[in-house]
BABA-190610 format. One line per field, with one value per residue (C-alpha): residue number from 1; residue in three letters; x, y, z. Coordinates in Angstrom, 2 decimals. Each point is the difference from the previous one (the first is absolute). Layout:
BABA-190610
n: [NUM_...] $
res: [ALA_...] $
east: [X_...] $
north: [Y_...] $
up: [Z_...] $
This chain:
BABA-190610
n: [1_2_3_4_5_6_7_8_9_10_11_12_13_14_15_16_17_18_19_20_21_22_23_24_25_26_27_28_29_30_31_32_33_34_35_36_37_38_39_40_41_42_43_44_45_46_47_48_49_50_51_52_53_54_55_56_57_58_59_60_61_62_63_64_65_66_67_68_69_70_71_72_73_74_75_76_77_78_79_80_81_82_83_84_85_86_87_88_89_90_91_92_93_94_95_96_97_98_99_100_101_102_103_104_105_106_107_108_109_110_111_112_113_114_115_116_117_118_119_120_121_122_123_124_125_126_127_128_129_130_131_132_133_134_135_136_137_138_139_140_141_142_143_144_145_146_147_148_149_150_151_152_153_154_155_156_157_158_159_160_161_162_163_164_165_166_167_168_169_170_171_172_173_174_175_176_177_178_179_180_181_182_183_184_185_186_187_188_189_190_191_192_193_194_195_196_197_198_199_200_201_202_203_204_205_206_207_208_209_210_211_212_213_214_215_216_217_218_219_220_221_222_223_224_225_226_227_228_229_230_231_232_233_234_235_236_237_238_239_240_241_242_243_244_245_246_247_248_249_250_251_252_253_254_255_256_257_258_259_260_261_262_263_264_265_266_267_268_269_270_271_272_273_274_275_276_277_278_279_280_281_282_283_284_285_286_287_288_289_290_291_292_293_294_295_296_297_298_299_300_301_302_303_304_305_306_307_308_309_310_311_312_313_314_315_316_317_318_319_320_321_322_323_324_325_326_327_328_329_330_331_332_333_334_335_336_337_338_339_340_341_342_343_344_345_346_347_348_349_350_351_352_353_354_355_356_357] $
res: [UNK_UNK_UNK_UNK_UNK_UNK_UNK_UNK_UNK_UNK_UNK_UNK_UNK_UNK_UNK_UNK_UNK_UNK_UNK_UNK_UNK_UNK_UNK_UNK_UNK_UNK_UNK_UNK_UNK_UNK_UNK_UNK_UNK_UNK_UNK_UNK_UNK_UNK_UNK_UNK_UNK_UNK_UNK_UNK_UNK_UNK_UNK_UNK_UNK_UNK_UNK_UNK_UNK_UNK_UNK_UNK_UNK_UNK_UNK_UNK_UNK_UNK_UNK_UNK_UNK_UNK_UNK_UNK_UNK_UNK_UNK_UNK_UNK_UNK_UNK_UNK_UNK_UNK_UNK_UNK_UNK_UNK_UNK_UNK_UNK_UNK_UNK_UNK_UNK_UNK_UNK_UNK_UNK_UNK_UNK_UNK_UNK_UNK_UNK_UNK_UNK_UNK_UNK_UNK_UNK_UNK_UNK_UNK_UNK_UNK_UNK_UNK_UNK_UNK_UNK_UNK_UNK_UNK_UNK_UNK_UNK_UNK_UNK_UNK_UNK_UNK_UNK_UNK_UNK_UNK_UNK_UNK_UNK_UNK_UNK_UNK_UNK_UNK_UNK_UNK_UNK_UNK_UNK_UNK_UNK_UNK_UNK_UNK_UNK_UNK_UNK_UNK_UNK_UNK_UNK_UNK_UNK_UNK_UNK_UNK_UNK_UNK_UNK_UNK_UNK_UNK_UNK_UNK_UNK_UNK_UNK_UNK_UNK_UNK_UNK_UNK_UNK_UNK_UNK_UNK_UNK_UNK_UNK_UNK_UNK_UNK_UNK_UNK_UNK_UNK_UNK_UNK_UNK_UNK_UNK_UNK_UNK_UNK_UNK_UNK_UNK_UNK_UNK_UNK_UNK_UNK_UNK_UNK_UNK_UNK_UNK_UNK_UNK_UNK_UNK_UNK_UNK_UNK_UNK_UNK_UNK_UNK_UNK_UNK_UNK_UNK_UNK_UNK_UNK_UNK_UNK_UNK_UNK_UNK_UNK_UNK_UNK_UNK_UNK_UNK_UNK_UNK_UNK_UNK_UNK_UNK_UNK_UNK_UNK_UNK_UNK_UNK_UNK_UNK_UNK_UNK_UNK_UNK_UNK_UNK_UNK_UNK_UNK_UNK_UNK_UNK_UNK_UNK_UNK_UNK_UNK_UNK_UNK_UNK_UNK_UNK_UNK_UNK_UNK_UNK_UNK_UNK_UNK_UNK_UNK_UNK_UNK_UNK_UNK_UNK_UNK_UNK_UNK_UNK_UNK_UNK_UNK_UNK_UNK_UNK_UNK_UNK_UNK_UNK_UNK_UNK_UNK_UNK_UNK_UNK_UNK_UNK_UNK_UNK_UNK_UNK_UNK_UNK_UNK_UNK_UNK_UNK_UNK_UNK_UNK_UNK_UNK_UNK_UNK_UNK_UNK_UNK_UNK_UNK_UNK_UNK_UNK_UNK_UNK_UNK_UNK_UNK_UNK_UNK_UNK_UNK_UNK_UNK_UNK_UNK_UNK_UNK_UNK_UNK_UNK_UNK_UNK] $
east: [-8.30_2.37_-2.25_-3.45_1.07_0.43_-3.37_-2.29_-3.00_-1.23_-0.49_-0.47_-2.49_-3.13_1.38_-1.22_-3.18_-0.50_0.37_-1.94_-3.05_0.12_0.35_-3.25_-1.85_0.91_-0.77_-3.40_-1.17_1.88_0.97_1.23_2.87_1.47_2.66_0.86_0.73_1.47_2.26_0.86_0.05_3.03_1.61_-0.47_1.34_3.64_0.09_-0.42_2.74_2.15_0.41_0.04_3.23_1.14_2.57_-2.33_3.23_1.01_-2.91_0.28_3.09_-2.03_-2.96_0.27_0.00_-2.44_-2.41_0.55_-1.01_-3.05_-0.88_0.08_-2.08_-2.78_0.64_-0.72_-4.16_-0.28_1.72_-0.75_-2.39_-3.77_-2.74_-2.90_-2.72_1.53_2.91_3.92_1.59_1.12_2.20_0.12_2.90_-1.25_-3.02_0.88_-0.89_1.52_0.03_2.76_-1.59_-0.21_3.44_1.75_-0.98_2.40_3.06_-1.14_-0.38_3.94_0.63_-2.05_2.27_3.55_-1.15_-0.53_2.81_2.36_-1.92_-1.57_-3.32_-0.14_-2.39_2.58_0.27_-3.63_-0.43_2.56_-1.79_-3.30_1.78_1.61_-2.78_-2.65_0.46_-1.10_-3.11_-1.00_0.63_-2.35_-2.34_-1.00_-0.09_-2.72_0.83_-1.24_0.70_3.40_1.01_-1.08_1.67_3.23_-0.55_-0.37_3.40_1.60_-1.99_1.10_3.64_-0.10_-0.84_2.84_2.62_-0.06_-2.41_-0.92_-3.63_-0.28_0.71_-3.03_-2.42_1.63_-0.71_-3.28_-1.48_1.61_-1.47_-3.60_0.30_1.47_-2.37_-2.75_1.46_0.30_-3.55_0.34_2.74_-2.67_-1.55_-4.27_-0.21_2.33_-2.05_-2.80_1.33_0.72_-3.51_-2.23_2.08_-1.28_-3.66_0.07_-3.82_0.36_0.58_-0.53_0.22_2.76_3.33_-1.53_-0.62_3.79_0.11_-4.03_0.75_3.11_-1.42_-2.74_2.57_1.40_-3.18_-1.60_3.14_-1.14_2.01_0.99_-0.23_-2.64_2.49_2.53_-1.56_-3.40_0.87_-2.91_1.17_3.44_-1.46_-2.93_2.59_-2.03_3.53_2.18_3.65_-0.45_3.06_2.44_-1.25_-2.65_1.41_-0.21_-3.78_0.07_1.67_-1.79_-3.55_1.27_1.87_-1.70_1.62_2.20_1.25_0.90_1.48_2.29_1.05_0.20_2.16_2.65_0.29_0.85_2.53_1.69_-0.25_1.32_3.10_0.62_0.57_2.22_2.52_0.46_0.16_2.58_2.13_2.86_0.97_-2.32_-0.63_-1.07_-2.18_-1.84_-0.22_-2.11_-1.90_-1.33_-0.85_-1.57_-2.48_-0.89_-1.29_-1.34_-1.99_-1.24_-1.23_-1.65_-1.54_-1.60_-1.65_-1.26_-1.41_-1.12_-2.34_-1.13_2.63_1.59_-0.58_0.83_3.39_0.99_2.60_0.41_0.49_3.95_0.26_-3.60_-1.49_0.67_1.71_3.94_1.90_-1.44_1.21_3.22_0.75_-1.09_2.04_2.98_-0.70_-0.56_3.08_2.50_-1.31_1.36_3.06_0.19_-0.43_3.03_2.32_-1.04_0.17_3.46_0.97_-1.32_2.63_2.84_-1.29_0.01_3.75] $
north: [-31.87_3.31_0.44_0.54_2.21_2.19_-0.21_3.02_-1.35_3.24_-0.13_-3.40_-0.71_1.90_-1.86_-3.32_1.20_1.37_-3.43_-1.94_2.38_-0.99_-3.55_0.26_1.76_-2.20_-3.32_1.73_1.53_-2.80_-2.96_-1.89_2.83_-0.46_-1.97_1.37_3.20_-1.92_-0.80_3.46_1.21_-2.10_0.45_4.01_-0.31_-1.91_2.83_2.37_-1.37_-0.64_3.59_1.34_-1.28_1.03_2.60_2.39_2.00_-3.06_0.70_3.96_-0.21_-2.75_2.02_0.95_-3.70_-0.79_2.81_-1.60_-3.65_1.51_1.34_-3.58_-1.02_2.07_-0.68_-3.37_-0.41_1.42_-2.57_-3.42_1.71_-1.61_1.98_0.51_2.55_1.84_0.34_-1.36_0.31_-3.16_-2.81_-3.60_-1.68_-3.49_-0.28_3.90_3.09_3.29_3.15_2.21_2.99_-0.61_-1.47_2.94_2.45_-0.09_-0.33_3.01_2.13_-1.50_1.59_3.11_0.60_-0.91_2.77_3.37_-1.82_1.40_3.03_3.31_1.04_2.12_0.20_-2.14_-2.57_-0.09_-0.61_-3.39_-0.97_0.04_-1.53_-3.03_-0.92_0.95_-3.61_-1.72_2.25_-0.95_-3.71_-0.28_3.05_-2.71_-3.53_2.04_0.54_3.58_-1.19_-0.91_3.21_1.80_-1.49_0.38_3.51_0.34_-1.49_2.28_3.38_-1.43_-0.20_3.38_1.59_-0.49_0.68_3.62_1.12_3.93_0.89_2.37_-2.59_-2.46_2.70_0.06_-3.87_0.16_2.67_-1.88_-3.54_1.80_0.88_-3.06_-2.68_0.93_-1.57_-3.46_-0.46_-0.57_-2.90_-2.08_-2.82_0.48_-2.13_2.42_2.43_-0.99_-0.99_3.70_1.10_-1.73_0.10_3.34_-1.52_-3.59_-0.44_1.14_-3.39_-2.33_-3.84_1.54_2.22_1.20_-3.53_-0.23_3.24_-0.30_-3.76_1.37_2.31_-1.97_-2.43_2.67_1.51_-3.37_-0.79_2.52_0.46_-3.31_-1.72_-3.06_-3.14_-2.06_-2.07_2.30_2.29_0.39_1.85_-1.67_-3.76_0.20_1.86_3.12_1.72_-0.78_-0.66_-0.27_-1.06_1.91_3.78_-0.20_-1.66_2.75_0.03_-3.46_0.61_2.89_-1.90_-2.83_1.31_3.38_3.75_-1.42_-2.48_3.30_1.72_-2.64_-0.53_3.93_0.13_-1.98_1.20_2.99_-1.23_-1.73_3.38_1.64_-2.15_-0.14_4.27_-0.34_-2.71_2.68_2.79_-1.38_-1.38_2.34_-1.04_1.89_-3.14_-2.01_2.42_0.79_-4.00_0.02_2.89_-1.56_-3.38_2.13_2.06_-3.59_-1.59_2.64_1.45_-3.65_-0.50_3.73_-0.80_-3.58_0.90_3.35_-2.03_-2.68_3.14_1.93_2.63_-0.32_-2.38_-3.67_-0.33_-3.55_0.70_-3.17_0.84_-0.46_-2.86_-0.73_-1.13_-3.37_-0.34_-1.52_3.23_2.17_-0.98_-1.00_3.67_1.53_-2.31_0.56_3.59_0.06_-2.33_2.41_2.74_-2.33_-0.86_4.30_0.17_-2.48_1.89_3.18_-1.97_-1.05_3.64_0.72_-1.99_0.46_4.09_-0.55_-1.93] $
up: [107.93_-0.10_-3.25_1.53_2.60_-2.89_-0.90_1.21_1.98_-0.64_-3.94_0.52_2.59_-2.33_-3.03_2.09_1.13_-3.58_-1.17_2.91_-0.99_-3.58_1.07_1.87_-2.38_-2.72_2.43_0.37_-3.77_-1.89_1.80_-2.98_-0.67_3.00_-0.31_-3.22_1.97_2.76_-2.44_-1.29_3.19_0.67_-2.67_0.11_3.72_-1.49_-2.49_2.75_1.80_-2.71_-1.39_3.72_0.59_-3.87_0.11_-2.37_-0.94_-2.23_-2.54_-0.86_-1.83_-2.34_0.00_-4.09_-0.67_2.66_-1.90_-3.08_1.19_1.43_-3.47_-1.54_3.16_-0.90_-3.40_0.55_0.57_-3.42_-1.25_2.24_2.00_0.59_-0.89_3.18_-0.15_-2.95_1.68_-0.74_3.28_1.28_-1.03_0.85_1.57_0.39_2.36_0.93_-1.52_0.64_-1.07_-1.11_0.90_3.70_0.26_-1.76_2.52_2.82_-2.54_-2.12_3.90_-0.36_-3.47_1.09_3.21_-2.16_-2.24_2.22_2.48_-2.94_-0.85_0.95_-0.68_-2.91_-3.14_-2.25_2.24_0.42_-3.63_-0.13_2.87_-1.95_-3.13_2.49_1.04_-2.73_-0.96_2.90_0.27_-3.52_0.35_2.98_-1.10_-3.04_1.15_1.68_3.65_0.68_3.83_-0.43_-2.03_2.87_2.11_-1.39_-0.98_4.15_0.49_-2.71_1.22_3.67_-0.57_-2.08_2.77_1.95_-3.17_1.47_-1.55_0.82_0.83_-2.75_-2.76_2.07_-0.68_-3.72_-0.67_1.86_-2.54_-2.85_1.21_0.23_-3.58_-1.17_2.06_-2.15_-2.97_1.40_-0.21_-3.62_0.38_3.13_-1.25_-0.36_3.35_2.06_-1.08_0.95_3.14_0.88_-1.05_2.19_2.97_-0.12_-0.59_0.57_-0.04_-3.44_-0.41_2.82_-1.72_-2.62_1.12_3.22_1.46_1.09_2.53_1.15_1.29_1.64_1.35_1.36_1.52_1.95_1.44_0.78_1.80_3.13_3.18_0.58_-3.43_-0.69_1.41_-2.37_-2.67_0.52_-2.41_-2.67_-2.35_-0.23_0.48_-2.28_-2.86_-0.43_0.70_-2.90_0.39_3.93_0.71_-2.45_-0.84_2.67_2.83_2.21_-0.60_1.23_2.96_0.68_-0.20_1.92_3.02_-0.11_1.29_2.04_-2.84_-2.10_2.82_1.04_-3.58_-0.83_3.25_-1.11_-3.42_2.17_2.16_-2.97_-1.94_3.26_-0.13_-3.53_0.44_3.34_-2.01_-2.69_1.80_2.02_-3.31_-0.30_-3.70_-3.01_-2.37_3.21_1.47_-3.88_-0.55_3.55_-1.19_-3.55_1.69_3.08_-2.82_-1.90_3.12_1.59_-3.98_-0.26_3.33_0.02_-3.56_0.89_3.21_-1.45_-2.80_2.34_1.60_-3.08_0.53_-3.44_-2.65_-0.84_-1.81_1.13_2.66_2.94_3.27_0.74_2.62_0.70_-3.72_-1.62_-2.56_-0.79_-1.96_2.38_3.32_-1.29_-1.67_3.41_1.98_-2.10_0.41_3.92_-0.14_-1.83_2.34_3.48_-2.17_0.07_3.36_1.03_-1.84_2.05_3.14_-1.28_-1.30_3.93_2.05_-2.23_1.14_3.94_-0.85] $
């Protein structure tokens, strides 16, 4: 019991209502996944608690062989993985399938955080930064999981800036990443293209690459003030909204439970975010405080990306909605994540009382 007074109601109180939303909206859209994510959501929840009371410390002095085990991770689709929609991103483990991808994200924030915990920010250091991790980028970059490569690019820029990093040499990258991003075009696949192209004109093609955001989109108007009802969702129930309950989940939500659905869920996102930036502002140690940090910018990029998407704001890239969309790897990596960030914040309640002795 001495345990779970350690636990902080505040982080975890819109964690639960998080996962009670995607509960409903899953019992509504697609009853027969339900207990599937039951199930996850279980297990997600023992991860949760499991690495909250992990003494995090324990793990950066490994954190060059835990970076090297995560390479043969991702390594691994291309070599058992099972090929869906073009893609090689997942691996089966039994019944299960998970992917590498998702589950590497919280331990490379880890390996971001051990390395500008021993360094200052300086041009150099920069460079080995981009060669440690070049790696990873390219391993995910090609299975193809544009998403995912983002998203781990936002916990690397994340951490980076908080490696004391001057405001000059921000303005320095900035110009050099407008020069560079260009060139990445070249390396997308044809359908990533295409995918940024008409989300500047989707009614250039409405039945083709468009379809996607215009049925979003749809989903979210039709949705109104105080959404259509559970289980009255058109869009969702009579699958003109493709992957309702992964990618587009929020559109679901948003249809069904209306405004005031998307408010509710927007407003804790926010509180969660809130907390997430009080626990490492209070953490008094550097590699503690930059590990928050890197984990803070992947939740908070993937969340910002998916609903934006979800609205027309920016386009598709295949990004779930951290807590609320189905889906096994998923939920665990963001419980594991949210879990190492309470494990954080009992060592600076700790670090706190030994202070007032």
């Amino acid at each position: 019991m001495p345990r779970f007074k350690k636990i902080d109601f505040y982080l975890l109180l819109p964690i639960i209502f998080l996962l009670g939303l995607s509960l409903i909206t899953i019992s509504s859209i697609l009853p027969s996944n339900l207990q599937s994510h039951l199930i996850y959501v279980l297990i997600s929840l023992s991860f949760f608690l499991v690495f909250s009371f992990f003494d995090i410390d324990i793990l950066f002095p490994f954190s060059p062989v835990i970076y090297l085990l995560t390479i043969v991770f991702l390594i691994l689709p291309f070599v058992f993985g099972t090929v869906t929609r073009g893609a090689v991103r997942w691996i089966s483990i039994g019944t299960m399938t998970i992917q590498p991808s998702e589950i590497a994200k919280p331990f490379l924030a880890l390996i971001s955080a051990w390395f500008w915990a021993k360094k200052e920010f300086s041009f150099k250091n920069l460079f080995f930064y981009g060669l440690l991790f070049f790696p990873c980028l390219i391993l995910i970059f090609f299975q193809p999981d544009l998403g995912s490569t983002l998203v781990v690019l936002s916990i690397l820029l994340g951490t980076l800036l908080f490696s004391g990093i001057k405001i000059r040499d921000i303005l320095i990258l900035l110009m050099a990443g407008a020069l560079i991003t260009p060139v990445f075009w070249f390396f997308l696949k044809d359908y990533q293209k295409l995918r940024f192209v008409h989300f500047l004109n989707p009614y250039a093609d409405p039945l083709g690459e468009g379809y996607n955001l215009i049925q979003a989109k749809i989903a979210v108007g039709s949705g109104g003030f105080l959404g259509k009802g559970l289980g009255h969702g058109t869009q969702s129930h009579l699958a003109f909204l493709p992957e309702r309950h992964t990618d587009f989940i929020f559109a679901s939500l948003s249809e069904e439970m209306g405004l005031i659905g998307a408010f509710l869920l927007m407003l804790l996102f926010l509180i969660l975010f809130l907390r997430i930036l009080k626990i490492a502002r209070e953490s008094k140690e550097r590699h503690l405080v930059l590990l928050v940090m890197g984990l803070y910018f992947y939740l908070f990029f993937q969340t910002v990306v998916n609903i934006s998407m979800n609205i027309g704001l920016l386009p598709i890239t295949g990004i779930t909605l951290p807590l609320v969309s189905y889906g096994g790897s998923s939920l665990l990596t963001t419980m594991i994540s949210l879990g190492i960030i309470q494990a954080v914040n009992n060592k600076r309640r700790e670090e706190g009382v030994i202070e007032i002795k």
